[in-house]
C-alpha positions as CSV (number, residue, x, y, z in Angstrom):
1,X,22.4,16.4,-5.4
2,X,20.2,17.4,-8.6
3,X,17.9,20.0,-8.6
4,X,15.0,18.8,-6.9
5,X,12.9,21.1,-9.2
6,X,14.1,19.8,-12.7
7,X,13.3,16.6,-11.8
8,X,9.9,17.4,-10.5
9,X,9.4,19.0,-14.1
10,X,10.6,16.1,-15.8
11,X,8.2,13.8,-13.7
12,X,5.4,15.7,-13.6
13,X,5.2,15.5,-18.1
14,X,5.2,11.4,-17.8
15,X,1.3,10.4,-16.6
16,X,1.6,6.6,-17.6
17,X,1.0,3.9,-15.1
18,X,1.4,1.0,-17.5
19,X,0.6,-2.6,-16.3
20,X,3.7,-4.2,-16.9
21,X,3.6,-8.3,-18.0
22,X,6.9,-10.3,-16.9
23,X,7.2,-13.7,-17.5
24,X,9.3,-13.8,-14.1
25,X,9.4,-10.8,-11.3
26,X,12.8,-11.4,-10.2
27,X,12.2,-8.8,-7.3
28,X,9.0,-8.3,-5.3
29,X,9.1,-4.9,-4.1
30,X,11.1,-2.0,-4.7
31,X,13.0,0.0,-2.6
32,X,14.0,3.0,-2.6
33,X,16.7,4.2,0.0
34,X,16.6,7.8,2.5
35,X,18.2,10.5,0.4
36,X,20.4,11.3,3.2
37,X,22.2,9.5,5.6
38,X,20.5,10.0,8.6
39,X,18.5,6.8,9.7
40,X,15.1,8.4,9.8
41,X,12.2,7.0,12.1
42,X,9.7,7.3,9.7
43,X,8.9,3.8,6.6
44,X,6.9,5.0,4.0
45,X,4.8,2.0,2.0
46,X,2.9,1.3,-1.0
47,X,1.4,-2.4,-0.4
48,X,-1.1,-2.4,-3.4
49,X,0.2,-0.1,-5.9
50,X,2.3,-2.8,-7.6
51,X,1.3,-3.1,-11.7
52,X,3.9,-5.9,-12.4
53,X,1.7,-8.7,-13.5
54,X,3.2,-12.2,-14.1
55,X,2.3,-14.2,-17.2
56,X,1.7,-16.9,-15.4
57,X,-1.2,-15.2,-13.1
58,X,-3.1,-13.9,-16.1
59,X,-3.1,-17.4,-17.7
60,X,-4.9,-18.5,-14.5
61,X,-7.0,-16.1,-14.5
62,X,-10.7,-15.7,-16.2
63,X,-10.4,-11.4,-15.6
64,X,-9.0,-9.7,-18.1
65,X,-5.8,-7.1,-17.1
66,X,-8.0,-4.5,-17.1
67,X,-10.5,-5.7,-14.7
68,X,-8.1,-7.1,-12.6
69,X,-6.2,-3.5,-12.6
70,X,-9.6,-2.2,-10.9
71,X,-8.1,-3.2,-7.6
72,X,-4.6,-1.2,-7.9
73,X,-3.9,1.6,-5.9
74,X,-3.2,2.9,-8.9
75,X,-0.9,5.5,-9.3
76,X,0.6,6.1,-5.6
77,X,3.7,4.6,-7.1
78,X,3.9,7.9,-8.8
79,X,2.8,10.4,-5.7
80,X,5.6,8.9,-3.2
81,X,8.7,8.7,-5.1
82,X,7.6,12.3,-6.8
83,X,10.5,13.9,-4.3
84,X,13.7,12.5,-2.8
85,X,12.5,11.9,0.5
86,X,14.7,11.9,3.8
87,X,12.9,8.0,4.5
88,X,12.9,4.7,3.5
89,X,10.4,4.1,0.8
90,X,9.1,0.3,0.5
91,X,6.5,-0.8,-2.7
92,X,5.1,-4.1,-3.8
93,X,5.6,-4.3,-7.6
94,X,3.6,-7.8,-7.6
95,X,-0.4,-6.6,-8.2
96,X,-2.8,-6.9,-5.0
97,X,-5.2,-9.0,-7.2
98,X,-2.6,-11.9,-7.3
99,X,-1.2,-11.7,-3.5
100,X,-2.1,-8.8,-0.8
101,X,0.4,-8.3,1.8
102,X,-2.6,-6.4,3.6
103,X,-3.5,-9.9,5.2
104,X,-2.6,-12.2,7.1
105,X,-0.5,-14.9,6.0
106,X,-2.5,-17.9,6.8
107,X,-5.5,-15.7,5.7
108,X,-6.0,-18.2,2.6
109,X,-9.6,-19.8,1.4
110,X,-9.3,-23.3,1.0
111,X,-12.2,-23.8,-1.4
112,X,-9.3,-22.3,-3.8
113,X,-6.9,-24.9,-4.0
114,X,-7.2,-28.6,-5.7
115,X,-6.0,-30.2,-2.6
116,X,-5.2,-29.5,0.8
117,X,-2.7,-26.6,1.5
118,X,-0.6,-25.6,4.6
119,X,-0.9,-23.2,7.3
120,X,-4.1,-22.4,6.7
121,X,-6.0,-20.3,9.7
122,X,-9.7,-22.3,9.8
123,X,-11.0,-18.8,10.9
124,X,-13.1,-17.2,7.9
125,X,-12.8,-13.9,8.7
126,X,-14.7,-11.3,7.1
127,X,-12.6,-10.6,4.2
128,X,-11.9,-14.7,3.3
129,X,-15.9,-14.2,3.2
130,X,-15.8,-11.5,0.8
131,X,-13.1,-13.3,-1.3
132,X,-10.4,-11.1,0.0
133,X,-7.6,-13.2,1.2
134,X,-4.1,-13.2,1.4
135,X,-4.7,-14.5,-2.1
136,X,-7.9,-13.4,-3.2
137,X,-10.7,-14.7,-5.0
138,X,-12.6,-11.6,-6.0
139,X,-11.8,-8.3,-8.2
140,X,-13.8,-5.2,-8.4
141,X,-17.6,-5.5,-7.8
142,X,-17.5,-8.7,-6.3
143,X,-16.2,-10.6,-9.9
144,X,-13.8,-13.8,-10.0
145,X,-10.9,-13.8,-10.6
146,X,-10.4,-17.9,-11.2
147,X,-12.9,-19.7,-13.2
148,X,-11.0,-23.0,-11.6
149,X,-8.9,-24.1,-8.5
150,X,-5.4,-23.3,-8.7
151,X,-3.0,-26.1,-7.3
152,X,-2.5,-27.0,-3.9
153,X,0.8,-25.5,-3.7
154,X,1.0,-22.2,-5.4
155,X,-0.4,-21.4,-2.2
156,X,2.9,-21.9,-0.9
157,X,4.8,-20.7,-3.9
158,X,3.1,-17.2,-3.6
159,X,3.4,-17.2,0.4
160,X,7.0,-17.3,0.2
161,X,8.5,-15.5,-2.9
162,X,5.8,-12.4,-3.0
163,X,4.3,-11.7,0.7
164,X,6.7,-12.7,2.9
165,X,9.5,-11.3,1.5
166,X,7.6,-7.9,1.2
167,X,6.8,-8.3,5.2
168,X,10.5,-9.3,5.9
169,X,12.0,-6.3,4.2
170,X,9.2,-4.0,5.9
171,X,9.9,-5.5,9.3
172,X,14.1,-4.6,8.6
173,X,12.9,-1.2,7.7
174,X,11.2,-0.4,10.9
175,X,13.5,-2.5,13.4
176,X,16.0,0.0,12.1
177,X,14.1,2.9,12.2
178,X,13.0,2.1,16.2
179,X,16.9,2.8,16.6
180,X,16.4,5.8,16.7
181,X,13.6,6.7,18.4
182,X,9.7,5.9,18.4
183,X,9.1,4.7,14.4
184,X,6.4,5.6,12.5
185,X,5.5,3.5,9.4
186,X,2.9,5.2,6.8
187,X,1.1,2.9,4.9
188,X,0.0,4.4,1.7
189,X,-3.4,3.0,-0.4
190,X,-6.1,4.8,-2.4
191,X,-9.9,4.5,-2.7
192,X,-12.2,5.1,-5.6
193,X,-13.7,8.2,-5.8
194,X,-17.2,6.2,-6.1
195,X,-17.0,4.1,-3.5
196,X,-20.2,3.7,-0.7
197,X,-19.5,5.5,2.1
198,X,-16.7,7.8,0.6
199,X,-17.1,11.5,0.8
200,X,-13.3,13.1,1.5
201,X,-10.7,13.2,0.3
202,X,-8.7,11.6,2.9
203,X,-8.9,8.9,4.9
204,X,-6.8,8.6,8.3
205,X,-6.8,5.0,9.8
206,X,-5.6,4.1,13.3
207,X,-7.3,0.8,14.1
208,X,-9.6,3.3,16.3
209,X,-6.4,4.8,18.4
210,X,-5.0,1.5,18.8
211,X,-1.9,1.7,16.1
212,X,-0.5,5.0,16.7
213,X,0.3,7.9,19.1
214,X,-2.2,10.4,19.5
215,X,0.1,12.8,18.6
216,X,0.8,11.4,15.5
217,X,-2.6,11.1,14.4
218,X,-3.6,15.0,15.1
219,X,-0.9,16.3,13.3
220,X,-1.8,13.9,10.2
221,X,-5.5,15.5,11.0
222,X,-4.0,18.8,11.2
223,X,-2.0,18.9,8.1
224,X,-3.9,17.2,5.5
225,X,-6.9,20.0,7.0
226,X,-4.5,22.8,6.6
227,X,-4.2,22.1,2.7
228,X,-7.6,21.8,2.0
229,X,-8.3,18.6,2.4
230,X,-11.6,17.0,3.4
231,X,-10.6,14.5,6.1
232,X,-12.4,11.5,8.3
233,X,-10.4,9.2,10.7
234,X,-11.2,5.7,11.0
235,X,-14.0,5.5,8.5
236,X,-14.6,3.8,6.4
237,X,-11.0,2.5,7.2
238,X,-9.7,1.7,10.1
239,X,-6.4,0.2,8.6
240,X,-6.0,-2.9,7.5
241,X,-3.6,-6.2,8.8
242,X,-0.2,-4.1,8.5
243,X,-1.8,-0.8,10.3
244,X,-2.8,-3.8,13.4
245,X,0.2,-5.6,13.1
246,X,3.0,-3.5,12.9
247,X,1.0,-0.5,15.0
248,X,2.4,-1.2,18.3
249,X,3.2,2.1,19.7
250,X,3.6,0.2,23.7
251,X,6.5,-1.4,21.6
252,X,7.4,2.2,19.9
253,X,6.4,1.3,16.9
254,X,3.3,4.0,15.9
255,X,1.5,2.8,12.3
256,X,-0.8,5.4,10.3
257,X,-2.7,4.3,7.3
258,X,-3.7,6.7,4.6
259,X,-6.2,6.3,2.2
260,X,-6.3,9.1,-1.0
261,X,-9.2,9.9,-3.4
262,X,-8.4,8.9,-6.6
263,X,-9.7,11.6,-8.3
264,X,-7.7,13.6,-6.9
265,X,-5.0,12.9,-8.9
266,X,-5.8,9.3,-11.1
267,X,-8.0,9.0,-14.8
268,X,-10.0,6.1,-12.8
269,X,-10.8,4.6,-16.2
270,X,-7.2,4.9,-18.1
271,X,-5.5,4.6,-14.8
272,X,-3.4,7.3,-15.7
273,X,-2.8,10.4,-13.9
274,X,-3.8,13.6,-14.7
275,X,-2.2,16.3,-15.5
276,X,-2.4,18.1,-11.9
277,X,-1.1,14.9,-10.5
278,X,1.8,16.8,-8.9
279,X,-0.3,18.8,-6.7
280,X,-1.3,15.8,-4.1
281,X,2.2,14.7,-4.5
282,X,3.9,17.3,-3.8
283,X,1.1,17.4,-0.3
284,X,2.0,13.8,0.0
285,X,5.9,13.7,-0.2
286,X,5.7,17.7,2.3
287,X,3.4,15.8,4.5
288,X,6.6,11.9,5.2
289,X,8.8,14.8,5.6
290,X,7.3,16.8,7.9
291,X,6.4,13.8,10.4
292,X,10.4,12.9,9.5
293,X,11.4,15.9,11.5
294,X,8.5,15.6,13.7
295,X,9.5,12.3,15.0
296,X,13.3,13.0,15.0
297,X,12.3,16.1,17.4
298,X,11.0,13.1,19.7
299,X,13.9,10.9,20.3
């Protein structure tokens, strides 16, 4: 194996998190495999991170890229890959302002669409009111993204080649990791540092208790703490659809999200990281690898 430490060097000089513009993204997530052959009991995930922005999508669009980047988690791609990691590592590359595989699937607002569109839940839940559906209709600070309706059936077209694979390949990952034991998936995100009601640094969601083990949730408490970290659980994020749906511990399947300060480690304005980036990544990567033994402890 290389020397972990000369590739952490060699990382830690590139800082660019570039949107990317494709006139086709042939894959929608990337994954990155264990660096060992042990099946771990432990998914790591980046659902919102992605900066691969299809042509197509900006022409629809009235935002400009740089608005529409306001949403990414921007950056985390960075912090989790920063270290071979003993775990599965699983990232959208499609942006969350064009599909968000942090909702449900049916989680669509009709008023979108030129016409009618299938599998739509008639529930408007609290995010379809706040324009934040599976496909969603606001950006940062409450701005549109779509001056018009998009057709009927890109509805369809995004369900199925962008979210569904992503939930597919993240449902392989964790059926294979409940071989093993109790599975653990960690869902990654960020906040911005300005953001009403934020005031740590991280953010520990367990739909209130309901997605994860106790255990699992003190030592997440525990650790973070330990570095010197200001951390809240549960608020003002509880986790989102993939922390409820996948969180099943009665089914021994345990889900954590975590939410990071950006400016712990981002340039909110240039997206870009800054030079110390290394620091919360290198807390990040000890932290998957330390519930990685954890959990295999537990079989």
């Amino acid at each position: 194996m290389p020397d972990v430490t000369s590739i952490s060097s060699e990382i830690s000089t590139n800082t660019a998190c570039p949107a990317v513009i494709v006139a086709d993204l042939k894959m929608p997530y990337r994954l990155v495999p264990p660096a060992g052959s042990r099946i771990s009991q432990v998914v790591a995930t980046s659902p919102h991170s992605g900066r691969h922005y299809p042509r197509g999508f900006l022409d629809q669009a009235v935002l400009g890229l740089d608005a529409l980047r306001k949403v990414e988690d921007g950056g985390v791609d960075r912090l989790l890959p920063f270290q071979p990691l003993p775990t599965p590592l699983l990232m959208a590359e499609f942006p969350r302002s064009f599909v968000d595989v942090n909702r449900k699937g049916d989680e669509l607002d009709a008023r979108m669409f030129d016409g009618p569109v299938a599998n739509i839940n008639p529930t408007v839940t609290r995010y379809l009111r706040s324009g934040l559906g599976m496909i969603p209709r606001k950006a940062a600070n409450q701005q549109d993204i779509y001056a018009e309706t998009l057709p009927a059936d890109e509805a369809e077209y995004r369900r199925q080649r962008f979210y569904q694979p992503y939930h597919d390949a993240l449902q392989g990952l964790l059926t294979t990791a409940a071989t093993q034991g109790p599975a653990l998936l960690l869902d990654c995100h960020s906040m911005p540092s300005g953001l009403f009601g934020v005031d740590c640094d991280i953010v520990l969601g367990s739909n209130h208790g309901q997605s994860a083990e106790a255990w699992m949730v003190d030592e997440a408490l525990d650790y973070f703490t330990r570095e010197g970290l200001s951390v809240k659980l549960n608020s003002p994020f509880s986790g989102g659809y993939v922390t409820r749906h996948y969180g099943q511990p009665q089914q021994h399947i345990s889900a954590l999200q975590i939410e990071i300060c950006r400016s712990l480690y981002l340039d909110e304005q240039r997206v870009e990281l800054k030079p110390d980036w290394t620091a919360i990544a290198a807390i990040l990567t000890r932290f998957i690898m330390r519930m990685d033994e954890l959990t295999s402890r537990r079989q």
